[in-house]
C-alpha positions as CSV (number, residue, x, y, z in Angstrom):
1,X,7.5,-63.3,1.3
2,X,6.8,-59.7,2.1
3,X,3.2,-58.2,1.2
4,X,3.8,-56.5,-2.4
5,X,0.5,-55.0,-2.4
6,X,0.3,-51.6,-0.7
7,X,-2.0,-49.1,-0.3
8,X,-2.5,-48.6,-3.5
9,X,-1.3,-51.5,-5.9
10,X,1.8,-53.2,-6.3
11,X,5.1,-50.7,-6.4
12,X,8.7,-50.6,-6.7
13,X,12.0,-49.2,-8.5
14,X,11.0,-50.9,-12.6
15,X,13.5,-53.9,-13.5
16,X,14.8,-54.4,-9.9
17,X,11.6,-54.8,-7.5
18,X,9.2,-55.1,-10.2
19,X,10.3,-57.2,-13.0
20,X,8.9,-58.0,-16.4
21,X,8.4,-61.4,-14.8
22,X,6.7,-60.4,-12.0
23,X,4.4,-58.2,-14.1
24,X,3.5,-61.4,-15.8
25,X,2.9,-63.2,-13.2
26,X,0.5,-61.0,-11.4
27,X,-1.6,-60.3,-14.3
28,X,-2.1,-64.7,-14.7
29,X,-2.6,-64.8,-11.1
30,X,-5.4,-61.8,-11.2
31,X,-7.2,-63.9,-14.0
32,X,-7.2,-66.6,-12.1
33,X,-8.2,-65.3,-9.0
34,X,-11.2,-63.9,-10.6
35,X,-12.3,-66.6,-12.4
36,X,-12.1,-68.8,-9.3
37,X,-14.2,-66.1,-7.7
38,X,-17.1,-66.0,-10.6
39,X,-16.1,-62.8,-12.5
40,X,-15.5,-64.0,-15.7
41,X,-18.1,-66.8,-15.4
42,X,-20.5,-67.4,-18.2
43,X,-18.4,-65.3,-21.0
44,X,-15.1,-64.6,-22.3
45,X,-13.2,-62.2,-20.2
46,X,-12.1,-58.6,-21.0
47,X,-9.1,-56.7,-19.7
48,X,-8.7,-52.6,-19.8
49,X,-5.0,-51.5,-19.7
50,X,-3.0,-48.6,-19.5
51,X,-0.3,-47.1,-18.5
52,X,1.4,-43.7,-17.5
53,X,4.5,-42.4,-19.9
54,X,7.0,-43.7,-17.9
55,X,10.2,-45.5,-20.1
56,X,9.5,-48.9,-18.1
57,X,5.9,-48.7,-18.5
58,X,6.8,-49.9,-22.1
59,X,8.3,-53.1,-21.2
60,X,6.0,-53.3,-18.0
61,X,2.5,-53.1,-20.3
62,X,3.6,-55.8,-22.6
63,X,4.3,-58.0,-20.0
64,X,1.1,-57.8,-18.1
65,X,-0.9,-58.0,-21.6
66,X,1.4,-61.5,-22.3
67,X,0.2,-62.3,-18.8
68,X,-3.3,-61.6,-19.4
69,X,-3.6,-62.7,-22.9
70,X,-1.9,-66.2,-21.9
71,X,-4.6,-66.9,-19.5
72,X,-7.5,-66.4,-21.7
73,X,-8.1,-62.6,-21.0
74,X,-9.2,-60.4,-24.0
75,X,-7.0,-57.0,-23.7
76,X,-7.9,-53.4,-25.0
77,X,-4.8,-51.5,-24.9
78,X,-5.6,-47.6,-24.1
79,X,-2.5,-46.7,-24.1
80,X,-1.0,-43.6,-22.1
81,X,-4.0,-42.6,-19.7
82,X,-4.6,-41.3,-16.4
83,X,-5.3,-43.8,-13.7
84,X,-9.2,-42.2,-13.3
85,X,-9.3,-42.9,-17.4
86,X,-8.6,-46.4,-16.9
87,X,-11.6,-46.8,-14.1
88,X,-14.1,-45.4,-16.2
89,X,-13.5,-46.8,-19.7
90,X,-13.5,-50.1,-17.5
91,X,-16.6,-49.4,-16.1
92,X,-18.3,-48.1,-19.8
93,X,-16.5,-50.9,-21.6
94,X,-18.1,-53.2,-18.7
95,X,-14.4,-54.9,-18.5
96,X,-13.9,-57.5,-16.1
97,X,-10.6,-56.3,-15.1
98,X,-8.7,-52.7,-15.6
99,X,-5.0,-52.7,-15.1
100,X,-2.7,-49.2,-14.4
101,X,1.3,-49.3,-14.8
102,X,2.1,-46.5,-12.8
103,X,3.7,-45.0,-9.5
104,X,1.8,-42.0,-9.1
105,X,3.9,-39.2,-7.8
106,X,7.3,-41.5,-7.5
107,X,10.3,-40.6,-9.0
108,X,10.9,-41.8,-12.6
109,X,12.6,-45.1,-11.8
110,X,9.4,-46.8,-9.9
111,X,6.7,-48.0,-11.6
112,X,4.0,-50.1,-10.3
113,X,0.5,-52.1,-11.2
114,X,-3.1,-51.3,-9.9
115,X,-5.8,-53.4,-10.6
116,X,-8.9,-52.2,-10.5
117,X,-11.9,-54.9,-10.1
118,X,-15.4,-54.9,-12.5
119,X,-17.0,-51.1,-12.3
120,X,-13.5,-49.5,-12.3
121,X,-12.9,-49.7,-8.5
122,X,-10.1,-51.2,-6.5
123,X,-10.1,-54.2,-6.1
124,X,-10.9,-55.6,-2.1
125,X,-7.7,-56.2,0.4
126,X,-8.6,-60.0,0.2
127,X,-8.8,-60.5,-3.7
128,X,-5.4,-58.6,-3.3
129,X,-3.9,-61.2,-0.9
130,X,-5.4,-64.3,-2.9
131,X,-3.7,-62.9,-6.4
132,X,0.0,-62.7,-4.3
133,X,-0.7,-65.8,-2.6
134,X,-1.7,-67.5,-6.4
135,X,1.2,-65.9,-7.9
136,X,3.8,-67.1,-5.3
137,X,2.6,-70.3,-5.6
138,X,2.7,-70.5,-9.0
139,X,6.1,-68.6,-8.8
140,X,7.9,-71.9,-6.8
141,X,6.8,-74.5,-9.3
142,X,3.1,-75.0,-9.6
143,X,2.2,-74.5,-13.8
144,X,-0.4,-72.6,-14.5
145,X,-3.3,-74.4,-16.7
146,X,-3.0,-72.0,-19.9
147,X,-5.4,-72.0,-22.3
148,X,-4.8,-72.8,-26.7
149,X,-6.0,-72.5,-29.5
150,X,-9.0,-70.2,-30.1
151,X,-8.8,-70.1,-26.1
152,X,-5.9,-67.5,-25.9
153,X,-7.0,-63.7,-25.3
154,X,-6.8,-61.2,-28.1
155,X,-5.1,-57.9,-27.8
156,X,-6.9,-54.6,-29.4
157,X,-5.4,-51.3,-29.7
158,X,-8.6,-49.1,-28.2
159,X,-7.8,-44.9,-29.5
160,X,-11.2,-44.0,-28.7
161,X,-10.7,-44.2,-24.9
162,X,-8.9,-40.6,-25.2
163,X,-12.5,-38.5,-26.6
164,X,-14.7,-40.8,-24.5
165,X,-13.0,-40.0,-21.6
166,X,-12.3,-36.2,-22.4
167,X,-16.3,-36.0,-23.2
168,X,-17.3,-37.2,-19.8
169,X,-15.1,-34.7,-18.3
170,X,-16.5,-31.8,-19.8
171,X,-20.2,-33.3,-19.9
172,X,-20.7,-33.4,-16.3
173,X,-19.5,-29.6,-15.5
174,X,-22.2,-28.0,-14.1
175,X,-21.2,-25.1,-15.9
176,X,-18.4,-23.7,-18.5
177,X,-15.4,-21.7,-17.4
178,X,-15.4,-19.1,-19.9
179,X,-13.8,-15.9,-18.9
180,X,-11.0,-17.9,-16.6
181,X,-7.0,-18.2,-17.7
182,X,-5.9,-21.1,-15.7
183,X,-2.1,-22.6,-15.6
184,X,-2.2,-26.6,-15.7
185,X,1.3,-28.4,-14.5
186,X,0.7,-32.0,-16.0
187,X,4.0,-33.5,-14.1
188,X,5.0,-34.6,-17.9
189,X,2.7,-37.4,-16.5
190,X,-0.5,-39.6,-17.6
191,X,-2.6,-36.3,-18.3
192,X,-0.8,-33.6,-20.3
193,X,-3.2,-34.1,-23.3
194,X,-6.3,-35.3,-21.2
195,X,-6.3,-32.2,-19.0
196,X,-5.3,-29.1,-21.4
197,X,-8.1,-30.8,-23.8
198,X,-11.1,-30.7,-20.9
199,X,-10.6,-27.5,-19.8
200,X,-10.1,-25.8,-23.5
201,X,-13.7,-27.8,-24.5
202,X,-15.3,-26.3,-21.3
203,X,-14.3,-22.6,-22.2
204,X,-11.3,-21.9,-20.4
205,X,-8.1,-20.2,-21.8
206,X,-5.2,-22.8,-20.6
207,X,-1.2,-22.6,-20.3
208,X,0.3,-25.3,-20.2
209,X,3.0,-26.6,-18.3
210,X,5.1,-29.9,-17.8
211,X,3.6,-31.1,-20.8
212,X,5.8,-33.0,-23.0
213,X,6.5,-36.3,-21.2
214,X,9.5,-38.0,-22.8
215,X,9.5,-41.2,-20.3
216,X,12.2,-39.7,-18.3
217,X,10.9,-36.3,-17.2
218,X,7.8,-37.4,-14.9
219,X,7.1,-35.9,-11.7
220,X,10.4,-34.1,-12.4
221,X,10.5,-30.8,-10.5
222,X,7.1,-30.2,-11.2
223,X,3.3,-31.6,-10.8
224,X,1.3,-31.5,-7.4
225,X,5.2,-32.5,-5.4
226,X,6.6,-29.1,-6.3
227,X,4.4,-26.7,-6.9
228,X,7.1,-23.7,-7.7
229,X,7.1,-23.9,-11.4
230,X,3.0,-23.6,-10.9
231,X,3.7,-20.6,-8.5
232,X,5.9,-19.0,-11.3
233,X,3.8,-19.5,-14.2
234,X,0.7,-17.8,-12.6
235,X,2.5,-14.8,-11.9
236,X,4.2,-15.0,-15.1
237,X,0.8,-14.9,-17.0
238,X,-1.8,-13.4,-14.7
239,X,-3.9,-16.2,-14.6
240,X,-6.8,-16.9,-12.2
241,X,-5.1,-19.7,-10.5
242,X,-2.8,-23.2,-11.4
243,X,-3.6,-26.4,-11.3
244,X,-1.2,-29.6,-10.3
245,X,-1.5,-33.0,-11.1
246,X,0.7,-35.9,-10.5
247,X,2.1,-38.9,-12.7
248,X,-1.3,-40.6,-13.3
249,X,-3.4,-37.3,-12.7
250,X,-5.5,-39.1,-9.7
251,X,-4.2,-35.6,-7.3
252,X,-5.3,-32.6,-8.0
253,X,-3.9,-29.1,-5.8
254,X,-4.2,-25.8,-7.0
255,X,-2.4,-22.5,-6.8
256,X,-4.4,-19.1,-6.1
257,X,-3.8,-15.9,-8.3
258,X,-1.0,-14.5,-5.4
259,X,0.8,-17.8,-5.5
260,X,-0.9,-19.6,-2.3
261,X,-1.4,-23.6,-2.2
262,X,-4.4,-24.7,-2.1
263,X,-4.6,-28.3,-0.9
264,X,-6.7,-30.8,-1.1
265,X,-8.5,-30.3,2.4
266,X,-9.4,-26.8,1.2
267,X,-10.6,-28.3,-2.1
268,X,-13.0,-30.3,-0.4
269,X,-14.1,-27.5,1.8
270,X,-15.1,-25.6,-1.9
271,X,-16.5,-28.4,-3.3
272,X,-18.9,-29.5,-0.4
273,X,-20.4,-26.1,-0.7
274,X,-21.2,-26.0,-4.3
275,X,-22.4,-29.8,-4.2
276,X,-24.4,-28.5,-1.1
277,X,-26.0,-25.7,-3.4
278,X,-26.9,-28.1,-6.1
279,X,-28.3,-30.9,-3.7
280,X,-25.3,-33.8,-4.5
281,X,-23.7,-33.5,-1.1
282,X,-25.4,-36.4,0.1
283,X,-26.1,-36.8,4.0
284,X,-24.3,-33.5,3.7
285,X,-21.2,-35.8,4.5
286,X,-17.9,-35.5,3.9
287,X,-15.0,-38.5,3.8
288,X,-11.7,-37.3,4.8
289,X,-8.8,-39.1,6.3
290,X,-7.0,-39.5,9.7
291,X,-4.2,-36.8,7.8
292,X,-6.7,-33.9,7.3
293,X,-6.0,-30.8,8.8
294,X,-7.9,-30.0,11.6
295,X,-9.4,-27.0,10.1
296,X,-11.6,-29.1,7.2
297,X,-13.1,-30.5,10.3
298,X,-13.6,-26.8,11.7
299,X,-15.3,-25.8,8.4
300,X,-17.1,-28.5,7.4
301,X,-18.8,-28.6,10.8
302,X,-19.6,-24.8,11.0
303,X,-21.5,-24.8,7.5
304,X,-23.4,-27.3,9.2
305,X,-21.8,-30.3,7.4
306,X,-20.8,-33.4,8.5
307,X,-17.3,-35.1,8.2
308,X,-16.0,-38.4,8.4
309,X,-12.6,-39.9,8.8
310,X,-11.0,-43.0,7.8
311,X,-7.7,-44.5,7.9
312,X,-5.1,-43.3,5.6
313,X,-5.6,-44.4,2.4
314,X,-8.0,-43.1,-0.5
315,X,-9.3,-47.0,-0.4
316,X,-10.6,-46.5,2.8
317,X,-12.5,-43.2,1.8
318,X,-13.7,-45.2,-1.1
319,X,-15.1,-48.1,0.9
320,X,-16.8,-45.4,3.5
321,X,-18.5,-43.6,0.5
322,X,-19.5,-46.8,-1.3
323,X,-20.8,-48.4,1.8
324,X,-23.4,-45.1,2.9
325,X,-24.0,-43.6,-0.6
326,X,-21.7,-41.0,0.3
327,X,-21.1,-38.1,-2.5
328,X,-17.7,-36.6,-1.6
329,X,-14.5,-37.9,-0.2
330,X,-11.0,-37.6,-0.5
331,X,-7.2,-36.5,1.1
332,X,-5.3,-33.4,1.9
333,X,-2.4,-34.9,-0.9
334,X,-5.5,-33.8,-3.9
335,X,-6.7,-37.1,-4.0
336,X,-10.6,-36.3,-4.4
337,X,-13.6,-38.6,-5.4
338,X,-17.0,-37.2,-6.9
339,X,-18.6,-40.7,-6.6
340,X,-21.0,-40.0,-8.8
341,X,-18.7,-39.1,-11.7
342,X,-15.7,-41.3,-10.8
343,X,-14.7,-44.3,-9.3
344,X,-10.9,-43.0,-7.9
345,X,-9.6,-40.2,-7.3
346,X,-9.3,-38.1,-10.3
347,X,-7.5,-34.9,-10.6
348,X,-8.6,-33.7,-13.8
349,X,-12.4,-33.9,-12.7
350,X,-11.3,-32.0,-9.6
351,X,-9.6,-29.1,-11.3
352,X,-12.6,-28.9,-13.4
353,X,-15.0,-28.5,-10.7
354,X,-12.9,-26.3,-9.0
355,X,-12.9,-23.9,-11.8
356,X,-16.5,-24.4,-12.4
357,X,-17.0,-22.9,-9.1
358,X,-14.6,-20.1,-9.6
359,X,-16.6,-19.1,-12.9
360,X,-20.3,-20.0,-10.9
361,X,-19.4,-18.1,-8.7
362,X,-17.1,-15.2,-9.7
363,X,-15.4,-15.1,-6.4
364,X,-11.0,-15.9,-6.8
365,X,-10.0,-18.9,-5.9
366,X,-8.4,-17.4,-2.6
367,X,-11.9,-16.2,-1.5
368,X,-13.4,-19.7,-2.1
369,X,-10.6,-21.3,0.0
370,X,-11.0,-19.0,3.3
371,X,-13.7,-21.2,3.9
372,X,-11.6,-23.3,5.8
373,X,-8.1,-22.1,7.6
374,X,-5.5,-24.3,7.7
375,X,-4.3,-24.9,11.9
376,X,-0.4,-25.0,12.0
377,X,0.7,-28.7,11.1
378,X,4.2,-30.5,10.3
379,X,5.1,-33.8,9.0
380,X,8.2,-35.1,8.9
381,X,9.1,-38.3,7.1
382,X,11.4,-40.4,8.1
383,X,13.1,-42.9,5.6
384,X,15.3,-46.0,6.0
385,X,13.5,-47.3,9.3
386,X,11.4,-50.6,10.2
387,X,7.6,-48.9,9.3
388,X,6.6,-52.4,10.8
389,X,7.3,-51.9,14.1
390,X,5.3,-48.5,14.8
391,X,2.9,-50.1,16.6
392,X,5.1,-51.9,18.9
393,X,7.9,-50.0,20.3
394,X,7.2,-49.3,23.3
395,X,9.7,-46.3,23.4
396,X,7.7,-44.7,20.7
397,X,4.6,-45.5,22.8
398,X,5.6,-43.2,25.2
399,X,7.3,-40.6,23.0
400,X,4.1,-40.4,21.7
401,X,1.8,-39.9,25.0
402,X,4.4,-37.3,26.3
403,X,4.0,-35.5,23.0
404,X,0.4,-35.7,23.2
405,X,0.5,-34.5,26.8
406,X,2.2,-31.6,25.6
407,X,-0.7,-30.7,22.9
408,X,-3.3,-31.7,25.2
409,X,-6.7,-30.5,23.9
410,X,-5.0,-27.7,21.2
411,X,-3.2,-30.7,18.3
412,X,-2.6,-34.4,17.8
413,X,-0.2,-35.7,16.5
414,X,-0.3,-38.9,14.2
415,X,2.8,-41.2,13.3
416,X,2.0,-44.2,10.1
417,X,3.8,-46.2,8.2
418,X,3.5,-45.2,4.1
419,X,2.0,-47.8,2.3
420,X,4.4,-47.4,-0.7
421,X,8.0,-46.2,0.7
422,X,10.0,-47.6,3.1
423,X,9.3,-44.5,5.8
424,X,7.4,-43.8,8.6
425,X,5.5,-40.2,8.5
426,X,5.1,-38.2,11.5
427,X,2.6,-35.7,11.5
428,X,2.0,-32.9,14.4
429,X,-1.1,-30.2,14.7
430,X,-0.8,-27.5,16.6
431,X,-2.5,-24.3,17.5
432,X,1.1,-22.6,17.3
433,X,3.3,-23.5,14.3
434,X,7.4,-23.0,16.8
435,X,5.1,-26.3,18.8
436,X,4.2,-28.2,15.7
437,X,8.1,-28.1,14.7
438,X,9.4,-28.7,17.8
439,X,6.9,-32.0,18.8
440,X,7.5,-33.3,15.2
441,X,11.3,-32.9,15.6
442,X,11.2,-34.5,18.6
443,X,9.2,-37.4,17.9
444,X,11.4,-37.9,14.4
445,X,14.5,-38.6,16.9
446,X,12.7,-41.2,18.6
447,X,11.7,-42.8,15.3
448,X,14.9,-43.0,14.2
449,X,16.5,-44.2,17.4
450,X,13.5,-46.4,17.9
451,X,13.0,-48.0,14.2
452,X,16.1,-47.8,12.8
């Protein structure tokens, strides 16, 4: 059997990858896993679940609540939630488990399941493998021992994880946003009554867009993957700036007031500075990934800042900050973690800091982002290939040191498997942008002819 768990949690097209059965069994297996390892020992177990508004995440829930409930789990239902609500309310609740039905930025038709360990973080690569290896085990014949009687979990509809949430949002601002008209895209995603909520509390004068999910309509044509209805909307109502999120509101990227992207790079670049300022940029260290543009290294260095990368993945920048106390962290895509307010990535804190040092500081948004400049940079991805084999092709071996010949000390270039699609990303940096194209283009062919 293939690895189901990616990069981030277990995803696939809903009710042809990832089956109400399979949603089922996962969530037994994760019980079990745990309890084998000592989570749940010495008390009853409780599970924290929700979901994004996506039409399978209906049929999805209520399968991984059977699941949970049949082994002896306790479930509070929280309903639609963004993915960084989930993690805390598990972490207040002091849950031993959270679970997430969602696919992020996918298309309507995926779905997918996250489970997130004791303290609202991820749970570790090799509780991961033990719960797939459990549930194919289990899925060729071996019964599970189930529980009876008075030993069955209880299921319990929890409203009051909306205002908890929305209350630690807007309590940890270091300061209100009066005075600012922002534009917030919600993707008709996990956030469109979290996010307009936070930002009205903390002072700001909100339009709203891609707010009325339906089950159907996420990520479609708007959120953080396609930022024109964002661009439009600014201009349309002369706001300060816009703010995207995606399906489960865990990315955050902005718009300025002229209709320039700000992406996550940049965002960290802002944030360091006014975490600097208040003494919470700890080490004075940023986490970034392999995929950050050159320039947040440029920036980060010349403030006198330090920045460290990790493999792709915002698990990875989680594990780096966690392990050295780190403060700040995240990924040019708007994933962004304030450790010491969130345990994920969470766009909606993000935004909220962002504008909090738009208002601190009265400078625009574009001022605040010329911190860092952005060095030319393509990525191509290229679908429908063997990611697998990256490594190990020795024709894209050499594509590669040709390519990288060719940059010599002025780019890189950087070619990865995705951890949830079935592509392979190329990326190229360049001092000129014609280079960037052409190397990319180039070394696209070669995946294609190489992998495909």
């Amino acid at each position: 059997m293939g690895r189901l768990f990616g990069t981030d949690g277990v995803r696939g097209v809903a009710n042809a990858d990832l089956t109400a059965e399979m949603a089922l069994g996962l969530s037994v297996a994760a019980a079990h896993v745990l309890a084998e390892a000592g989570t749940f020992e010495g008390h009853r177990p409780t599970a924290v679940v929700g979901r994004d508004p996506r039409a399978s995440g209906e049929f999805l829930e209520a399968a991984v609540i059977a699941g949970l409930a049949s082994a002896g789990v306790d479930v509070l239902r929280v309903g639609v939630l963004p993915t960084p609500a989930v993690a805390y309310l598990t972490a207040k609740l002091e849950a031993d488990l959270g679970v997430v039905l969602s696919a992020s930025h996918n298309a309507m038709p995926d779905n997918g399941i996250k489970f997130l360990a004791r303290g609202g973080h991820k749970l570790d690569d090799d509780l991961e493998e033990r719960i797939e290896t459990v549930y194919e085990e289990h899925r060729t014949g071996a019964p599970w021992d189930r529980p009876t009687g008075e030993g069955v979990g209880r299921v319990r509809v929890y409203d009051e994880g909306f205002e908890e949430y929305v209350t630690h949002l807007v309590t940890v601002l270091p300061n209100r946003l009066d005075g600012l008209k922002i534009v917030l895209d919600e993707a008709h995603g996990a956030a469109a009554r979290v996010s307009p909520e936070a930002f009205t509390r903390a002072g700001a004068e909100v339009v709203t867009i891609g707010a009325e999910p339906n089950g159907l309509n996420i990520n479609d044509g708007c959120g953080s993957t396609h930022l024109g209805l964002l661009k439009a909307a600014v201009a349309e109502h002369g706001a300060d700036f816009g703010i995207a999120h995606d399906g489960d509101a865990d990315r955050c990227l902005a718009v300025d007031h002229t209709g320039e992207e700000v992406d996550g790079d940049q965002i960290m670049a802002v944030l360091a500075l006014a975490m600097r300022e208040r003494s919470a940029l700890r080490s004075g260290t940023v986490v970034a990934t392999v995929m950050s543009n050159l320039g947040l290294k440029l920036a980060i260095e010349r403030e006198g800042l330090k920045l460290i990368q990790t493999a792709v993945g915002d698990r990875y920048v989680l594990e780096e900050m966690k392990e050295h106390g780190y403060a700040l962290g995240g990924e040019q895509s708007g994933h962004v973690i304030i450790l010491d307010h969130a345990t994920t990535g969470d766009g909606t804190l993000t935004g909220l800091l962002l504008a909090a040092r738009v208002a601190q500081t009265g400078r625009s948004l574009r001022e605040l982002a010329s911190v860092m400049e952005r060095l030319p940079q393509v990525l191509i991805n290229v679908p429908d290939v063997d990611r697998s084999r990256v490594g190990s092709s020795a024709e894209l071996a050499a594509a590669v040191a040709e390519a990288e010949r060719e940059l010599g000390s002025t780019g890189r270039v950087l070619l990865r498997p995705s951890g949830t699609e079935p592509l392979v990303r190329v990326m190229v940096e360049a001092a000129d942008i014609d280079q960037a194209r052409s190397v990319a283009g180039r070394l696209a062919d070669v995946v294609k002819s190489a992998l495909g």
